[in-house]
C-alpha positions in Angstrom: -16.0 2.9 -8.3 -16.1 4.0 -4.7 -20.0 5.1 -5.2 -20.4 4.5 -1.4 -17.0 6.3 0.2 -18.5 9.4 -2.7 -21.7 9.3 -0.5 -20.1 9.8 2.6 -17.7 12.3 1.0 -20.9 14.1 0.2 -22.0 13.2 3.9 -18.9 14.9 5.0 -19.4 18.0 3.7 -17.0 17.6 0.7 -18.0 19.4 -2.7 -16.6 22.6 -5.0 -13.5 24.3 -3.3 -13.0 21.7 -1.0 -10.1 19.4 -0.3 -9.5 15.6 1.1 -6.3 14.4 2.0 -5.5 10.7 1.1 -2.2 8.9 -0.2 -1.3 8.8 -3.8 0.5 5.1 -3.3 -3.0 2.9 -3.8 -5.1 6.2 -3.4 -6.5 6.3 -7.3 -10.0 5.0 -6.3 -10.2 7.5 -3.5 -9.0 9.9 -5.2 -12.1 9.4 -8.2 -14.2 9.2 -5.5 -12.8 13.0 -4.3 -13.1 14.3 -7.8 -16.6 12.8 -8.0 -18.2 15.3 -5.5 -16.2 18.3 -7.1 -13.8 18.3 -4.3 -9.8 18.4 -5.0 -7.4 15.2 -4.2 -5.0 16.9 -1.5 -2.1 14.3 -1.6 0.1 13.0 0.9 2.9 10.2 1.5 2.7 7.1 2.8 4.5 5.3 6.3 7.4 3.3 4.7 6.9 0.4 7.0 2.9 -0.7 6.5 2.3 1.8 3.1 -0.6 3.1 4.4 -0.9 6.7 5.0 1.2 8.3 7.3 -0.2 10.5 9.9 2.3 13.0 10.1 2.0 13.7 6.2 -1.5 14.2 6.5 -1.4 16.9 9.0 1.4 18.8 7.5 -1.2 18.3 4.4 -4.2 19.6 6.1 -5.4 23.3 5.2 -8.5 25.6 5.9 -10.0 24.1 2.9 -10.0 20.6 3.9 -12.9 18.9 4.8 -11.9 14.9 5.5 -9.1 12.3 5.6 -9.2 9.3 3.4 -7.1 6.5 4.2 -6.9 3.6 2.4 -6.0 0.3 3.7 -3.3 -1.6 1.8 -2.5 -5.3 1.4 -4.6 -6.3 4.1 -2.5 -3.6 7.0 -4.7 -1.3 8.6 -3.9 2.4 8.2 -3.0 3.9 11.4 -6.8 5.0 12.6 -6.0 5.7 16.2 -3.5 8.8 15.2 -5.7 9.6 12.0 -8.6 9.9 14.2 -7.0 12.0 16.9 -6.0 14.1 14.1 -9.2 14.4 12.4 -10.6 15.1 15.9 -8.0 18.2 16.5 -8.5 19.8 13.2 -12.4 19.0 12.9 -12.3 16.9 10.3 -14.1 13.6 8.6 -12.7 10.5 8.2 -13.6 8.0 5.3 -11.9 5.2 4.7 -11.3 3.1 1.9 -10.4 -0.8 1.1 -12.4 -2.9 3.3 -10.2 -5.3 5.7 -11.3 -8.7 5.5 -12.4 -10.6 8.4 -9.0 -11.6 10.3 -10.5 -15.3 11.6 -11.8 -16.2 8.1 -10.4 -19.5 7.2 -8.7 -17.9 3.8 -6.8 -15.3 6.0 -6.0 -18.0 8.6 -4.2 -20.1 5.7 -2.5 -16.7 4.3 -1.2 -16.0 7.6 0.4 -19.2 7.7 2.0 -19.0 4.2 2.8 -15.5 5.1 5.0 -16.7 8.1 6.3 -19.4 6.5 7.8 -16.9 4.3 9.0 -14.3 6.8 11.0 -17.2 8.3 12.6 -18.1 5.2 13.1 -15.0 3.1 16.1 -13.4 1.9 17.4 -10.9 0.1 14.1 -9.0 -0.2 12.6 -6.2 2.5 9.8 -8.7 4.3 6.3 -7.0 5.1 6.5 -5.2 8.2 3.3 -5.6 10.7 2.3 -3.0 12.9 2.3 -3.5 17.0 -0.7 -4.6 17.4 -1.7 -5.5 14.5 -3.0 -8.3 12.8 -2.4 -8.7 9.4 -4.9 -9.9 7.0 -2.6 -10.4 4.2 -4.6 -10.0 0.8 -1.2 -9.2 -0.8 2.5 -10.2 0.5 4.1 -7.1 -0.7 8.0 -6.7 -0.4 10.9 -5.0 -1.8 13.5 -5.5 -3.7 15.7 -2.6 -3.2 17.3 -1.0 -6.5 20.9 -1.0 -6.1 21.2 -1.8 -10.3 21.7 -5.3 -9.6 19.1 -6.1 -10.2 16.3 -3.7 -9.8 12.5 -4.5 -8.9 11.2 -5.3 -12.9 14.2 -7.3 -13.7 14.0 -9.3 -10.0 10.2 -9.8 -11.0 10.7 -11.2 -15.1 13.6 -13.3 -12.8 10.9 -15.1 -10.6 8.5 -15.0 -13.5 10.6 -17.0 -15.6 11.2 -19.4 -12.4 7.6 -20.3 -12.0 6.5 -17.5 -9.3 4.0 -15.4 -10.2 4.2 -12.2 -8.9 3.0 -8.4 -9.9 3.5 -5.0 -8.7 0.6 -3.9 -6.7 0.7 -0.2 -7.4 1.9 0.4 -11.3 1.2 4.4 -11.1 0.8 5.9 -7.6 -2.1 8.7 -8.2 -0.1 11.4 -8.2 1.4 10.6 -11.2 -1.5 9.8 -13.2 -2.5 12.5 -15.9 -5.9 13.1 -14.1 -4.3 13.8 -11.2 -0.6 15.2 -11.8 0.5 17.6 -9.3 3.8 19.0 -8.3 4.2 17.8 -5.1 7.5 15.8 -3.1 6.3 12.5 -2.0 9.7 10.3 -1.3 7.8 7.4 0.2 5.2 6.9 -2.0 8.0 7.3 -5.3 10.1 4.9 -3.5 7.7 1.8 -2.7 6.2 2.7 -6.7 9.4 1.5 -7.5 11.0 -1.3 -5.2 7.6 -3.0 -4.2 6.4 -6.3 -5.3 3.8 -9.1 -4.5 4.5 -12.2 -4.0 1.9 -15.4 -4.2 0.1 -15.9 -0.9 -3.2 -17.1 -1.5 -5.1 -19.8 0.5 -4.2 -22.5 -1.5 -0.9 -22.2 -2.3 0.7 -25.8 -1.3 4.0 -26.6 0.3 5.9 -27.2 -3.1 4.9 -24.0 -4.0 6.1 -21.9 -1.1 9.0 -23.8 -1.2 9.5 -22.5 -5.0 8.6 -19.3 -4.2 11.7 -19.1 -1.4 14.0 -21.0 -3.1 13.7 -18.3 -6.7 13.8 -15.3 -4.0 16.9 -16.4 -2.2 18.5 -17.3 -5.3 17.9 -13.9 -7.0 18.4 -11.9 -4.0 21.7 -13.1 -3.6 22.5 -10.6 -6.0 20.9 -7.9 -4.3 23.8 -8.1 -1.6 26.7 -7.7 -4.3 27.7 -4.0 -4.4 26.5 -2.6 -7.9 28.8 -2.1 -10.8 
């Protein structure tokens, strides 16, 4: 469970009395791995466009006691490194990073790609994935949302597709900061929002035309309703 991001923790200085900021929205691993060298989880919230930690939260985060940053990349979107760097460079801080990005040209992410723009041109009714300038998104997870208006809300839109033939899950069930190990009193309106209206949609590799097609056809249907004002 993160044995090697604990080493570098370790490597980083991080131990008793210290802190490491990271997100709570995907951040439970990283946040054992924290807890593992005896240092505390700092949390902070996420970018509501890629779900990855958002730089300007993690500064306002950052105190005399902490020692690194720990970003995790989500869903195959790269945190932003270049402004966590240049932060971690002002305030003297590590950087360790968790959730390995896949190679971009491996044939598996080629073929997600292409299911994942197939799907961004034919979507509706949901909040599509949003990609980064510059960016090239590996998509190990299609991730949208399905905003709650209370018609209908994310768990009801997701037994909906379920019971149409789509699989689909919620990538992050518990965001870290509300985990018993971890519960701390602290305003995260990002990270509670995407805990609640995200969900992930098939996108593998070998996903075949007929099932794409299923997969648009259930979401336009159902999102329909997402349009209608709520009662």
């Amino acid at each position: 469970m993160g044995t090697t991001q604990t080493a570098q923790l370790i490597a980083a200085g991080a131990s008793v009395g210290d802190e490491v900021v990271l997100p709570a929205f995907g951040g439970a691993e990283a946040a054992e791995a924290v807890r593992q060298t005896g240092a505390r989880p700092v949390f902070a919230d996420i970018d509501p466009k890629n779900f990855c930690l958002d730089p300007k939260a993690a500064e306002a985060a950052v105190t005399d006691r902490t020692v690194a940053i720990a970003p995790v990349h989500l869903f195959g979107h790269p945190a932003d490194m270049v402004c966590l760097l240049e932060l971690a460079q002002r305030a003297g801080l590590q950087i360790v990073e968790f959730g390995a990005m896949p190679p971009v040209i491996a044939v598996d992410a080629v073929r997600r790609r292409q299911h994942a723009a197939y799907l961004d041109r034919r979507l509706s009714g949901v909040v599509k994935p949003s990609v980064a300038q510059g960016v090239e998104h590996a998509y190990t997870e299609y991730v949208v949302r399905v905003p709650g208006n209370g018609r209908p809300d994310r768990d009801a839109f997701k037994r909906a597709l379920r019971a149409r033939g789509v699989e689909c899950h919620v990538p992050v069930k518990t965001p870290a900061h509300r985990m018993p190990e971890y519960r701390c009193d602290v305003h995260l309106p990002e990270t509670e929002r995407a805990a609640d209206e995200t969900l992930a949609l098939p996108v593998r590799a070998s996903l075949t035309k007929r099932e794409l097609h299923r997969i648009v056809s259930a979401c336009n249907a159902l999102g329909g309703l997402l349009m209608e004002p709520a009662c």
